[in-house]
N, C-alpha and C positions, 0 to 999 in steps of 0.2 A: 560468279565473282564479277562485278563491277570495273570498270575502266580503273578509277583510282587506285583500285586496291590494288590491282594488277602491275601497273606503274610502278606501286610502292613496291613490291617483290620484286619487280625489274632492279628496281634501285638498289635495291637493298639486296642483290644476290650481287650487284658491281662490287658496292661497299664492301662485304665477305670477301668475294674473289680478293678485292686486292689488299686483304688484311692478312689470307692466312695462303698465299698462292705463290710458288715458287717461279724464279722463270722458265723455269722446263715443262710445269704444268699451268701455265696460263690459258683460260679459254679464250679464242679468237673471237670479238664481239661480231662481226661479220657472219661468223656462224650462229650464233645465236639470237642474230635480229631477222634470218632466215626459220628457226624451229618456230616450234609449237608455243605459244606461252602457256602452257600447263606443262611444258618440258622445262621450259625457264624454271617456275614454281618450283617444281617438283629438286631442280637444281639445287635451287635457292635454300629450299627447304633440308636437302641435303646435306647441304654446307652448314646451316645455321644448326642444326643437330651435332656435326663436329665439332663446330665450336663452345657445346654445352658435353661437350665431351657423352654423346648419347648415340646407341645404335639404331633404333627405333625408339619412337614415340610411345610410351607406357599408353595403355588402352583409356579409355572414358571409362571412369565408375561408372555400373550400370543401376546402383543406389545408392542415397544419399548417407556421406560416410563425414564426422566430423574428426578435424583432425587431433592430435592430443592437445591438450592446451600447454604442456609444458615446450612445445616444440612452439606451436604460435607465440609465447611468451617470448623463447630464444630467440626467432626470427625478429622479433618487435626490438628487442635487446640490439640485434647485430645488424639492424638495415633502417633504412628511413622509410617514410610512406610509397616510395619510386624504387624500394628494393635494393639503393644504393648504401654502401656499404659506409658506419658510422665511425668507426675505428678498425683496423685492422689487427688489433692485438688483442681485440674481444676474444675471439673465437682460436680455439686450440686445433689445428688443423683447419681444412676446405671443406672438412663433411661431417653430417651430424646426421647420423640411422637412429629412427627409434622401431623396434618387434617390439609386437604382444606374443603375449604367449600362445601354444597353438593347443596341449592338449588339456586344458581348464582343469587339472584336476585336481579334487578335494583333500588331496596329503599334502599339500606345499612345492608340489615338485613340477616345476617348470619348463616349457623347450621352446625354444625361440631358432628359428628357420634362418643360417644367414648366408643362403645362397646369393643373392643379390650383392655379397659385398666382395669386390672384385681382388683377385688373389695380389696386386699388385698395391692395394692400398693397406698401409700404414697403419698400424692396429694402434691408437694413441691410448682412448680411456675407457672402460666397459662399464656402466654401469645399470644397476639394479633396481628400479624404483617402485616401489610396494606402496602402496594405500592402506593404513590402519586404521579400521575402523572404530569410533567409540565402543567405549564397553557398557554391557546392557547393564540396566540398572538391577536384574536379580545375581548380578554377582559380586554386591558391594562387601558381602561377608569377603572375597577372599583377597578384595582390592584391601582393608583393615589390615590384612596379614605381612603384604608382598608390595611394595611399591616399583618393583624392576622387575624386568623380565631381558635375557638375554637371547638374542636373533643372531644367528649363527648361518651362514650362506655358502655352501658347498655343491664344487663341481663334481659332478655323478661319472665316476669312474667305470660303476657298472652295474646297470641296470637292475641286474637279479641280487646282487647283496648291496642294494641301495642304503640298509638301515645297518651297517655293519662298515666300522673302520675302514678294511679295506677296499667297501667299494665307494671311497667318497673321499673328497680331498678339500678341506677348509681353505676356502677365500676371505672371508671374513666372517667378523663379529660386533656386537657394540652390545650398550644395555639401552634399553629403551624405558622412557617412564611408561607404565601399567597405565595412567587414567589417560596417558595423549592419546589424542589421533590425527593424521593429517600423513603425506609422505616420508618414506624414509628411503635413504639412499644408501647401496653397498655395492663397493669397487668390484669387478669381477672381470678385471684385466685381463688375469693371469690367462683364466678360462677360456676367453676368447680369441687369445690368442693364441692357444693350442688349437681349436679347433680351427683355426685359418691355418693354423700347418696340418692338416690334413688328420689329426686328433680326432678318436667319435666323438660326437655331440652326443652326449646323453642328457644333458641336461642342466637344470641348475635346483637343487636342492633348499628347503628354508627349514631350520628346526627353531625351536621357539620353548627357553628353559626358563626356571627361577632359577634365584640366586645361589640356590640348595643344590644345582643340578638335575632336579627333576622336570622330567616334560609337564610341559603346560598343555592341559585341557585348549583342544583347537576355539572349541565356542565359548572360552574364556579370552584368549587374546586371537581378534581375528583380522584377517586382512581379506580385502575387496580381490574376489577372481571376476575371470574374465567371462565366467556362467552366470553366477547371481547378481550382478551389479552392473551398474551402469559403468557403460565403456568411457568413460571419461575419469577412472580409478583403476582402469584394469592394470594388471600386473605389467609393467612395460622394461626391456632393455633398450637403454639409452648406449647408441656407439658414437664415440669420438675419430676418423680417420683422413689422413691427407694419402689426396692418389697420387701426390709430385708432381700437379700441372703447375705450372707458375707463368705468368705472363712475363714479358722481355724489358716489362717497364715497370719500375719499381712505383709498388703502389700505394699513393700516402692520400687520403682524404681529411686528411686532418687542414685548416684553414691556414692561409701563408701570406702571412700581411707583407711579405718582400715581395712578391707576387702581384702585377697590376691583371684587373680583369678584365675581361676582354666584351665585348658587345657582343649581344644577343639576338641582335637584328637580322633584319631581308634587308634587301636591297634599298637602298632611300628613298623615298619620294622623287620625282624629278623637279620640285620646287624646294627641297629644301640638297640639291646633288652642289648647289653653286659653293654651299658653306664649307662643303668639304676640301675645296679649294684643289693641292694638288696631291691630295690623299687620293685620289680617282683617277685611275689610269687613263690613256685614251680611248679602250673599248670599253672605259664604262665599269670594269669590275672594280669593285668595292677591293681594300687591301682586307690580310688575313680574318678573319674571325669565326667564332663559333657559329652554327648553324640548327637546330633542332633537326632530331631526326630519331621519329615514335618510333619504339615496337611492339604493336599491340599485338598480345600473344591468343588473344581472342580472332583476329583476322585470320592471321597464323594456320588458327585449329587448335588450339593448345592450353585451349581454357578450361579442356574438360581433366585436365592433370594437374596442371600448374593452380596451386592454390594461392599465392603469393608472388609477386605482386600482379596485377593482371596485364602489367606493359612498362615498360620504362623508355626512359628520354636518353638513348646514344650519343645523341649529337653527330655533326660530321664536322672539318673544319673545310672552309673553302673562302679563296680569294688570292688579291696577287701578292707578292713578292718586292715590291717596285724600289729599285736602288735609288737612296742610301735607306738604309733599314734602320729604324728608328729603335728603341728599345720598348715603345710598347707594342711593336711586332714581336717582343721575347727572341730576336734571335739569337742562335748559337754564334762561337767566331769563326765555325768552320762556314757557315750559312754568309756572314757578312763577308769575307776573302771571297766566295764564290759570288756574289753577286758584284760584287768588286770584278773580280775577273772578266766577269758577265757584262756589265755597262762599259770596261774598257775597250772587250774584245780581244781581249789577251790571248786567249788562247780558244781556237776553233770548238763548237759542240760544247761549248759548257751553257746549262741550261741557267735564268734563274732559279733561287731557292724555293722550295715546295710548303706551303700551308699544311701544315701537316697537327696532330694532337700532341703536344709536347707535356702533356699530366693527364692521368689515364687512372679512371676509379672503377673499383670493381663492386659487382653486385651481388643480389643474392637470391636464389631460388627457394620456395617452399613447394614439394610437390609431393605426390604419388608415385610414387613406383612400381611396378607390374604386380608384386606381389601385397598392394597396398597398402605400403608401409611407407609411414612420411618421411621425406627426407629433405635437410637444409643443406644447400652447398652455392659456397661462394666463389666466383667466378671471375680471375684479373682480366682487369685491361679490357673494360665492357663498355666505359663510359668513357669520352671526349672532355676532361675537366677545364681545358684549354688549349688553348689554337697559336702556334707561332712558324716562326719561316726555319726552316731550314734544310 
């Protein structure tokens, strides 16, 4: 690794420390500009894994796996090109699982693995999405007969009397027209939510009737598995869940024209420092403002998981405080009393007010997960939306 890059994990393991560090556990920079920097890293790398709320880093596919497109759609839906989050009332919950199915097989009966979702998060919506495929053209005699066919979606109570009342319990139903094809979707809430309270999975069942009640010929109405077809139709459950993380700063991305914005700049040129007049302290620092500050998840190591977005813009805010505080430093009134206090001298140890992010936007992940199954989760108080004193 490179000098720069190295730098930037320096920085950016500071940045971390003092966003999620109590006073009881602050690391002593003295100690740490003695280690190793592959200790630092490794630190760095630590902490930035907490803050994505992750214990280890899911592995690198070892081949190339494309993700479902109904989840790249979602993510497109609920993020911008930078990952940053579009509206916050898109998305139902912080997390969005999608399983395929695991044992492909040719009676309809489905089992989706859902170790990976942690006993603590929030079972919101479960759903069911099935690929129908067209129907072939030697079966126009019985499409003449029947234009409906009724799709019935049952949790598998038990294994061995799978085709019998009591080993199966109706979550849903709908009638589907006979000539479509294209997805269809069924709620399986309930299902999933027994098996997170510790319920057997046995599975998830699909029968498929006319209108008359009689079963339907399987290669008369057929739907795409996850053996004969391409995996971009395979049998998938879509989960909806929040794990209760919430960030301390309420998060709104939505635009706020009462709101002035702040400058995006470095430091000024020293021929254009005179125009600033006495916006510029005596040492020179610039007052409050935004800052850029990458995170490229590729530097990281994290490109081989993360399929979305490949780094976003943090920002950091930095600069001074300088008494009287104007209003397009955004400060609070507790911020102008203390700077007040501050230039008087009123009162011993009181510092100036602190450049600090005063609007905080949250992002969003698309990634892999150990058992490679894609997951969207949105994440508060990731981004710097603006810089004021207080």
């Amino acid at each position: 690794m490179d000098l720069r890059k190295m730098l930037g994990f320096i920085f950016l393991f500071f940045i971390i420390q003092e966003c999620t560090s109590r006073p009881t556990d602050m690391v002593d920079s003295t100690d740490l500009e003695l280690e190793d920097p592959e200790l630092v890293r490794a630190e760095a790398l630590k902490r930035l894994l907490e803050v994505f709320g992750i214990e280890e880093p899911p592995q690198p596919l070892q081949h190339v796996k494309q993700p479902p497109q109904y989840m790249v759609d979602l993510y497109n839906t609920v993020a911008d090109e930078d990952g940053v989050t579009k509206d916050p009332d898109l998305l139902e919950g912080n997390t969005v699982r999608s399983f395929f199915d695991k044992i492909h097989s040719d009676h309809m009966h489905f089992l989706f693995n859902l170790w990976t979702v942690a006993r603590n998060e929030k079972i919101l919506t479960a759903e069911l999405h099935l690929f129908k495929l067209k129907p072939r053209p030697s079966e126009q005699a019985y499409f003449k007969r029947h234009h409906f066919c009724q799709i019935s979606v049952y949790m598998v109570l038990d294994k061995n009397k799978i085709q019998l009342p009591q080993g199966r319990k109706l979550l849903s139903s709908k009638l589907v027209p006979i000539h479509s094809s294209g997805w269809e979707v069924f709620s399986i809430t309930q299902a999933v939510r027994a098996w997170n309270d510790e319920s057997a999975n046995h599975g998830i069942l699909v029968t498929v009737r006319n209108l008359g009640g009689a079963q339907v010929d399987p290669n008369i109405i057929r739907f795409a598995s996850g053996r004969d077809h391409h995996e971009s139709k395979q049998p998938m459950l879509v989960l909806f869940t929040d794990d209760g993380r919430r960030g301390i700063v309420s998060v709104n991305n939505q635009p706020d024209d009462q709101l002035m914005p702040l400058p995006n700049v470095p430091m000024a040129p020293t021929s254009n420092r005179t125009r600033l007049g006495r916006s510029v302290e005596e040492d020179g620092q610039l007052p409050c403002q935004r800052h850029p500050l990458y995170v490229d998840f590729e530097e990281i190591g994290w490109s081989g998981w993360i399929i979305s977005p490949r780094g976003y813009n943090a920002y950091h805010c930095k600069g001074s405080c300088p008494f009287p505080l104007g209003q397009n430093m955004r400060p609070t009134n507790h911020a102008t009393v203390q700077s007040i206090i501050n230039a008087l001298k009123l009162t011993k140890g009181v510092s100036s007010p602190c450049c600090v992010p005063d609007k905080l936007f949250s992002i969003n992940l698309l990634y892999f997960d150990d058992d490679e199954n894609v997951v969207l989760k949105q994440y508060d108080d990731m981004v710097a939306g603006s810089c004021g004193c207080h």
